[in-house]
C-alpha positions in Angstrom: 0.0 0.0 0.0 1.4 3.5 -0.6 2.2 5.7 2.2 1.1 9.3 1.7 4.0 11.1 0.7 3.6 13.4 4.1 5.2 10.4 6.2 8.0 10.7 4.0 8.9 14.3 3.2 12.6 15.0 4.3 12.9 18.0 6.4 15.1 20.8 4.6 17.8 20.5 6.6 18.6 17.0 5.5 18.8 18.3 2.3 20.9 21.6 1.6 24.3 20.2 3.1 24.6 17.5 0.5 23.2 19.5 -2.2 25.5 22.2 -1.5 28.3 18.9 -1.2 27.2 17.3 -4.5 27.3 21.2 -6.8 30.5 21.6 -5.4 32.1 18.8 -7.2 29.3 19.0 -10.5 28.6 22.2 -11.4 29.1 22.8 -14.9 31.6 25.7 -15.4 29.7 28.2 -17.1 30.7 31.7 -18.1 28.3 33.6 -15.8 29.1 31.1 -12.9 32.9 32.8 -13.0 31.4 36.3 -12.2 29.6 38.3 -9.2 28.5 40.9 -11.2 24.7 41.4 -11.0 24.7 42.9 -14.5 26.3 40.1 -16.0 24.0 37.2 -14.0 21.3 39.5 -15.1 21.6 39.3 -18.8 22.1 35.6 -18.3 18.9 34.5 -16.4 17.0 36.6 -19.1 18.5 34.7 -21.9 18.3 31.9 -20.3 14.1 31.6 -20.5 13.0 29.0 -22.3 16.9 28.8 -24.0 19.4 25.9 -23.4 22.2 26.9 -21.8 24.3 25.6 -24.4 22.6 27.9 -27.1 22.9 31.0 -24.7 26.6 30.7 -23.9 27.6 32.3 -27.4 25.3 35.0 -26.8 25.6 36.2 -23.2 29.7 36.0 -24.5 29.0 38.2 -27.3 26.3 40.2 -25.5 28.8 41.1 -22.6 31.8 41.7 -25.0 29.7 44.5 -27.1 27.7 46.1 -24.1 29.4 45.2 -21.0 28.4 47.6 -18.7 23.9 48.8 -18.0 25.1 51.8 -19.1 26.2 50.4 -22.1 23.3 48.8 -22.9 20.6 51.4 -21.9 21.6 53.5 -24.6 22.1 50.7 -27.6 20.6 51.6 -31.0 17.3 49.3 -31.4 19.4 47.5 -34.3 22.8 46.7 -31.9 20.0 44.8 -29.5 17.9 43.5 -31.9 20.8 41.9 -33.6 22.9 40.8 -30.4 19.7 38.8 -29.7 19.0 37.4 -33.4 18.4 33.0 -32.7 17.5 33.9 -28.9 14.0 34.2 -30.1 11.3 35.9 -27.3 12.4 39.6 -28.0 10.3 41.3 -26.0 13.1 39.8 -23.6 15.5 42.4 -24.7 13.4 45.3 -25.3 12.3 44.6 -21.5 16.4 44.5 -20.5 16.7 47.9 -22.6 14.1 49.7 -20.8 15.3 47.8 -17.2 18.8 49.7 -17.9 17.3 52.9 -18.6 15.6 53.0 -15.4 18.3 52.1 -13.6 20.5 55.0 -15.0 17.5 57.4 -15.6 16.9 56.5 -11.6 19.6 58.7 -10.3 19.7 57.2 -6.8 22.5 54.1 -8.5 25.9 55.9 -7.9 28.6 55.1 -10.4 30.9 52.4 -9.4 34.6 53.5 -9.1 35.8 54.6 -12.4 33.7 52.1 -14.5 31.0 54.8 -15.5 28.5 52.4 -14.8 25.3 52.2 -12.6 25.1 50.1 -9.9 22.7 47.4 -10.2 20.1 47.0 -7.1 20.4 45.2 -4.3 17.0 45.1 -3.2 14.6 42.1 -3.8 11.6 44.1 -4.1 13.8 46.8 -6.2 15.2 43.9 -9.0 11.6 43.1 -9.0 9.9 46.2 -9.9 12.2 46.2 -13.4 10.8 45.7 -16.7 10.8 41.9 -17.9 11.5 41.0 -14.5 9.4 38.3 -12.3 9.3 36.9 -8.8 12.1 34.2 -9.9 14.6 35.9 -12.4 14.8 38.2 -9.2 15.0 35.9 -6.8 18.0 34.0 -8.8 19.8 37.4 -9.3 19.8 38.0 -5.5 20.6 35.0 -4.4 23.5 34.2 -7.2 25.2 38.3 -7.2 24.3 39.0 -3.7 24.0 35.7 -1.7 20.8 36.5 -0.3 18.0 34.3 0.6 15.7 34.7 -2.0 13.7 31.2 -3.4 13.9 30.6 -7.3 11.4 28.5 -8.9 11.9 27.8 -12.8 10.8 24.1 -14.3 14.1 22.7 -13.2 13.6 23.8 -9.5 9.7 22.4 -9.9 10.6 19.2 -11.0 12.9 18.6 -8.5 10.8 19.6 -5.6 8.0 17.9 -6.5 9.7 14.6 -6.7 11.5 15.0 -3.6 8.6 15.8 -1.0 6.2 13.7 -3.4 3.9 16.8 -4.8 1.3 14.8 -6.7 -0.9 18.3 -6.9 -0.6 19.9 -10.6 2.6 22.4 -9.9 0.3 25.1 -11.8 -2.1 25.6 -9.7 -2.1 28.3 -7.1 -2.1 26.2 -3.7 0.4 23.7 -5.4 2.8 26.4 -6.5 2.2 28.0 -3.5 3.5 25.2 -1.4 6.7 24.6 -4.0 7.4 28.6 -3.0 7.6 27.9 0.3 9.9 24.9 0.0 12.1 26.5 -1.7 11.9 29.5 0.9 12.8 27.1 3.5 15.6 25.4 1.9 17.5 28.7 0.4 16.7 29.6 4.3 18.3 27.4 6.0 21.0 27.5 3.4 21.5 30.8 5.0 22.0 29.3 8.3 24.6 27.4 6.9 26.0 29.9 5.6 26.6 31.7 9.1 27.4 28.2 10.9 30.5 28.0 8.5 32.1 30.3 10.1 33.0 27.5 12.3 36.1 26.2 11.8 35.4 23.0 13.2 32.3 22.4 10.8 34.6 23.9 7.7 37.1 21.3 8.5 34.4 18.4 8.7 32.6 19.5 5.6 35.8 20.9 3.3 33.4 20.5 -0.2 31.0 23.3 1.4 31.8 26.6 1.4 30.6 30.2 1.7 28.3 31.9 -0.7 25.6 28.9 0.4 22.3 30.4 -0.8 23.6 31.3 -4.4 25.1 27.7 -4.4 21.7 26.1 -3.0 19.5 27.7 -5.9 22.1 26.8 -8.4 22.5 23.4 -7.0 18.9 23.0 -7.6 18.6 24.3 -11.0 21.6 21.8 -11.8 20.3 19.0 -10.5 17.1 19.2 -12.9 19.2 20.1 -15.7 21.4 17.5 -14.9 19.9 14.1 -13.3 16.4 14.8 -12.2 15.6 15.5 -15.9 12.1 14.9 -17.4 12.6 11.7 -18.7 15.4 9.0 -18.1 15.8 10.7 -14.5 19.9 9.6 -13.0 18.3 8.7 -9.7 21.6 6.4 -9.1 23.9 10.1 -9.1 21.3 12.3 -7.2 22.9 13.5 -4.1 19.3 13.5 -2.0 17.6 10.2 -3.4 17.8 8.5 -0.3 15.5 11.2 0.7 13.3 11.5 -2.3 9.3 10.4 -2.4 9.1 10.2 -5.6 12.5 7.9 -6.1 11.1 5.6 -2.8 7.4 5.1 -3.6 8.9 4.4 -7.6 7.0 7.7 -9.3 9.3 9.5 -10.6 7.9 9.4 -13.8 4.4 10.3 -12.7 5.6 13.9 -11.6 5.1 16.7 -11.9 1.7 16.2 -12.3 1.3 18.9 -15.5 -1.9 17.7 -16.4 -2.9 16.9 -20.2 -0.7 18.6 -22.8 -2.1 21.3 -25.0 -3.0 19.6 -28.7 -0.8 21.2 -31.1 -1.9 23.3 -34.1 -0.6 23.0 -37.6 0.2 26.7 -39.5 1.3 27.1 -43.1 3.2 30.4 -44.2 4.3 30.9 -47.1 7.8 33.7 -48.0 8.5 35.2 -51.6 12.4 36.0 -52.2 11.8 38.5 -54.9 15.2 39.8 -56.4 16.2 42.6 -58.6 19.6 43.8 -59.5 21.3 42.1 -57.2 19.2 42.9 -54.0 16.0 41.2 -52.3 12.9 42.6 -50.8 12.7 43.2 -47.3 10.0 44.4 -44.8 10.8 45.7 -41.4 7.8 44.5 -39.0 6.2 47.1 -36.9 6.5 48.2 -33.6 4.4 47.0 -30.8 3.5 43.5 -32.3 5.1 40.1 -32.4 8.7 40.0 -33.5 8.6 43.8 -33.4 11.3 45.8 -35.1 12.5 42.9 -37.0 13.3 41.8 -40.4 11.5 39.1 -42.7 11.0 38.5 -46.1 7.6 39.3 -47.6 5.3 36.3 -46.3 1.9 35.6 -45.4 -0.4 32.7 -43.7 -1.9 30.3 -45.8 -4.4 27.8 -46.2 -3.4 24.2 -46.6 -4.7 24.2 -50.2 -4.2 27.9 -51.3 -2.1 28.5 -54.5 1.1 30.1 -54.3 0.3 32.4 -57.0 -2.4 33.7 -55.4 -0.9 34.7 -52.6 1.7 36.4 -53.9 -0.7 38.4 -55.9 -2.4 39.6 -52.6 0.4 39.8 -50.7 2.9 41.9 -53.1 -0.1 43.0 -55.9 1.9 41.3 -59.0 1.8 38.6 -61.3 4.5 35.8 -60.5 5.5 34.4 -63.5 8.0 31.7 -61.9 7.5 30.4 -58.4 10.7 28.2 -58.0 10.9 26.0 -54.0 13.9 27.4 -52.4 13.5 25.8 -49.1 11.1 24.4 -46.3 11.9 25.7 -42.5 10.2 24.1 -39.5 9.5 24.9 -36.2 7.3 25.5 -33.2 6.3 28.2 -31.2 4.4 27.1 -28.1 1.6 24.9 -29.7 1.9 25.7 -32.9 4.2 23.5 -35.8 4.7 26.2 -38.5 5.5 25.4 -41.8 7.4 28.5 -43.8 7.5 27.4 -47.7 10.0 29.6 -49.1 9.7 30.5 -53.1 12.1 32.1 -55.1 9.8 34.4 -57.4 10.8 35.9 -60.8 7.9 38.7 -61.6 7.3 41.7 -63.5 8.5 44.9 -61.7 6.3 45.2 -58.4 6.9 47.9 -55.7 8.6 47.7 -52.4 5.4 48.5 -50.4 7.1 49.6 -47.4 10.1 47.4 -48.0 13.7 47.9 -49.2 16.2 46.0 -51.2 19.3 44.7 -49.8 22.3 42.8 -51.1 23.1 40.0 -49.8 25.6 41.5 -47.4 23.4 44.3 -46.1 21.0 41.3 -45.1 23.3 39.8 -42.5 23.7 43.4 -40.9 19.7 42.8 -40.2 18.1 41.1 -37.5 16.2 38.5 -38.7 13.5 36.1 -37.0 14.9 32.4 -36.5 12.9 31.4 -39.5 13.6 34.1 -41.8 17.5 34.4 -41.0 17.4 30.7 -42.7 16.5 32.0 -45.4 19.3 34.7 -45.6 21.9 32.2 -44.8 20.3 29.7 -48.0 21.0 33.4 -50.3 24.5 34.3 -49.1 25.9 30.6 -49.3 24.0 30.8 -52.9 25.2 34.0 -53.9 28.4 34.8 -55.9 31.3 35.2 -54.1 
């Protein structure tokens, strides 16, 4: 018969010294783990939202050579950000970061640090939090991780993990269920804290060599690790977790039951369909507007389509001319939350047609332009085409 996971929930406690232990000796050495600097662990949590770590490392590199300082990047040109950020996808992301800077140096109460000329970042919880683009976690994890403070993080990684450990069968989006994760995550970053003070001890530093100071950063990173790392959604490591011996969901054999996410959202099919018209040399271009999705950025002419429509006809609505060749030039695929999209790209020869709002770039000029993921494909297939 199956206990109730409440006669098995490890205390806290039990858990934060060999967590602490086991991301001592495992954590993956990654750029922004090699720096204090609230700035530079700031521009990393926000790439890192729903981006691999491995995909963001590039970037937050490149990011930090170009702007390094808020300062820096309050006052980049639209373009500059838009481009740093091309791949990263989510670009209300970095318009957020932009106008997050801004305050800070428009603020006036941030006095410049030394002879950097840039803004100090706040220390504050409830400060981080009242920046653009910025929620109860990403400022939780930029306290804790710059400023060692006891804030809790919760992100899917941190979810997962917690509700296998104290057996959460409760779906983790529901308000008293997330609730209850908050607060365990409160308690262990807490008592990571009291650690933190004990270690001050030499007796208990000389017991415990593998833990060190800096505990409540290293407690939410320890837990963002593990997920990433062994408690994974599928094909969980339970033989390397550090806490298994502790875990509900590893002793009562459900750790693929949870978290409980409920049923997944059926997916939609899309179909859009992009016209690479050229002439002398250059191809059409439209900048999307501001205030909408993938604002401010670059695409090729395009449109949604039905299923069956003709290609044709769309272009004939779409660009108000007469293709006379429609020649495949490629197929991209990919998903944005529950859609699959299709984008069938045509090469189009056609009488002259006008830009309507567009411009005509070479081939060059396009790689100065950011580009949405599916469209910058589509540059890359015309410069690796185009003469030399």
């Amino acid at each position: 018969m199956r206990r109730p996971p409440s006669s098995l929930a490890p205390q806290p406690r039990q858990l934060v010294p060999p967590l602490l232990a086991w991301f001592a000796v495992h954590a993956r050495d990654l750029p922004w783990r090699r720096t204090r600097d609230p700035y530079a662990i700031w521009v990393s949590e926000i790439m890192l939202q729903q981006t691999q770590v491995k995909t963001v490392i590039p970037f937050w590199e490149r990011w930090l050579r170009e702007l390094p300082t808020i300062a820096a990047a309050a006052k980049a040109r639209p373009e500059q950000l838009h481009k740093l950020w091309e791949g990263l996808g989510y670009y209300t992301r970095v318009r957020n970061l932009q106008r997050a800077a801004q305050q800070i140096v428009q603020g006036g109460k941030q006095p410049l640090v030394g002879g950097s000329a840039d803004y100090r970042f706040p220390e504050k919880f409830e400060e981080v939090l009242a920046l653009p683009g910025i929620g109860r976690y990403t400022a939780g994890a930029i306290c804790s991780i710059a400023f060692n403070q006891p804030t809790p993080i919760l992100d899917g990684n941190v979810i997962r993990v917690l509700t296998r450990i104290f057996g959460l069968a409760e779906n983790p989006k529901e308000k008293a269920a997330n609730a209850k994760l908050w607060q365990l995550a409160e308690e262990l970053v807490t008592h990571a804290q009291v650690l933190d003070t004990q270690m001050k001890d030499s007796a208990l530093r000389a017991a415990a060599p593998l833990l060190e100071e800096n505990s409540c950063s290293h407690l939410n990173q320890s837990l963002m690790e593990l997920g990433a790392l062994i408690c994974t959604p599928r094909n969980a490591q339970c033989p390397l977790c550090p806490v298994k011996k502790w875990c509900v969901a590893h002793g009562e054999n459900r750790v693929a039951e949870l978290p409980n996410l409920g049923a997944r959202t059926a997916t939609t099919a899309r179909r859009y369909v992009a016209f690479v018209v050229e002439r002398a040399g250059r191809f059409l271009v439209r900048q999307r507007p501001a205030g909408g999705v993938n604002a401010q950025l670059w695409e090729f002419p395009n449109a949604e389509a039905g299923a069956d429509a003709a290609v044709a006809a769309i272009f004939r609505t779409e660009l108000g001319g007469t293709a006379t060749d429609c020649q495949p030039l490629l197929t991209v695929k990919h998903s944005i939350t529950r859609y699959r999209i299709t984008l069938e790209v045509f090469r189009v020869a056609t009488k002259k047609i006008s830009a309507g709002g567009g411009v005509w770039q070479t081939p060059a000029q396009l790689q100065t332009l950011a580009f949405t993921s599916a469209h910058r494909k589509i540059v890359r297939a015309l410069v690796e085409h185009s003469p030399a």
